[in-house]
N, C-alpha and C positions, 0 to 999 in steps of 0.2 A: 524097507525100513532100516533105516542104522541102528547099528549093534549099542548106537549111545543113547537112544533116542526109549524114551515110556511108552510102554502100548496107550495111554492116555492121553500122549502127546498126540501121537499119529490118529486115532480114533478124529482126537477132539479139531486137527488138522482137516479132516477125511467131513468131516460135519460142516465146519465154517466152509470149507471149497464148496459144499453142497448147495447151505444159503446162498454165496455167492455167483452159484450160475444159477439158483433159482430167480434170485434177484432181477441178473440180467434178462430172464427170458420173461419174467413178467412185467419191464419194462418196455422190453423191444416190442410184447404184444400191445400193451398199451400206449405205446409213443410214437413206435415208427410209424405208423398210416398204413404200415402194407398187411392188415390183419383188420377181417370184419369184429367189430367190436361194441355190442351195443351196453348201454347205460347197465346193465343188469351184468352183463360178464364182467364188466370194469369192474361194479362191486364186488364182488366174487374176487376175483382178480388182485384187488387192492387189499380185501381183507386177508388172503395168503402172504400179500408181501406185509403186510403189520404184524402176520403172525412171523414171520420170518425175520423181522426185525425185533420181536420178543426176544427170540430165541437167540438173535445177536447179541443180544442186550444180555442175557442169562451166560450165555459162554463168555463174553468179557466180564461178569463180574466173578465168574467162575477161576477165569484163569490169571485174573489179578488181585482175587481177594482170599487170602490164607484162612480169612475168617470165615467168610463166606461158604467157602470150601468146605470148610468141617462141619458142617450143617448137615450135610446129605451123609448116607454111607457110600461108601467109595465102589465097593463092587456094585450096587445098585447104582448110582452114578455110570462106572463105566456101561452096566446093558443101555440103558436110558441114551445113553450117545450112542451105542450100534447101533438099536431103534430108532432114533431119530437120525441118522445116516441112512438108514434101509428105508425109512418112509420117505426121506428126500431127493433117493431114487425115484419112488415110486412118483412121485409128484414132477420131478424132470419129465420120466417119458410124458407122464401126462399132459406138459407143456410140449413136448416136441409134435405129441401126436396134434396138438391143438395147434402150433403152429402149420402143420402141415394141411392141418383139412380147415381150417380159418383164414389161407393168407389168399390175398386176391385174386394170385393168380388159380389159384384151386378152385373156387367160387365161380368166378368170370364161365359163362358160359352155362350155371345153371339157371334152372329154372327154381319160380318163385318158393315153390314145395320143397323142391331139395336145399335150399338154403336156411327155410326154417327148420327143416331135419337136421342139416349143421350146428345150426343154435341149439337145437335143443339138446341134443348132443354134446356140443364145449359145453353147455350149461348146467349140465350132469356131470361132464367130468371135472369142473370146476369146483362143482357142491363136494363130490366125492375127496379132491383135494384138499376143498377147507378143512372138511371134516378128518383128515390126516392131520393136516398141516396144524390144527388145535390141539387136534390130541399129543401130537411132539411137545406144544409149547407147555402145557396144564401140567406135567410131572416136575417140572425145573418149579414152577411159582410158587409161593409161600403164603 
């Protein structure tokens, strides 16, 4: 971090990076084609990235409105962004693992049983994720 730079700044940096490869990787599962994907993961799926776009939504009016700003307390503000940095960890791997045991070439070669053990599996770690990915956005709304 530079010696110029607010613990606020880097936090609130270290958060928006985090949306932003969440972003991409619940794209890539849902767009590229090379990731089994049924109707129920997409929802799942879609509802992380809308919370994820809350949360965009909350950091820009955070970090361009003075007004806005003084609404919250400031040391509670900064935990609420470590927390919600640390839970967007948690929800990365979640995606990486899901990328990894969802993509076709992973799949390719099971059998019927072991692929819906897959689903149900992304489909738990999914739920698991919303249910992070809410509880980040629900402390910023008013």
């Amino acid at each position: 971090m530079l010696a110029s730079a607010r613990p606020e700044q880097s936090v609130n940096h270290a958060l928006l990076g985090s949306v932003h490869t969440l972003k991409h990787d619940v794209n890539d599962v849902l767009r590229s084609g090379q990731y089994y994907v049924t109707d129920e993961l997409a929802r799942k799926a879609y509802d992380i990235d809308n919370s994820l776009n809350h949360l965009k939504f909350d950091q820009n009016l955070l970090a361009t409105s003075k007004e806005w700003k003084q609404g919250f307390d400031q040391d509670k503000l900064m935990q609420e962004h470590m927390g919600a940095t640390h839970a967007g960890q948690h929800v990365q791997q979640a995606f990486f693992d899901l990328k990894n045991s969802m993509s076709g070439k992973a799949l390719d070669g099971k059998q019927e049983n072991e692929i819906r053990e897959a689903h149900h599996w992304a489909d738990k770690t999914l739920e698991a994720s919303q249910e992070v990915s809410v509880g980040v956005v629900l402390p910023f709304a008013l």
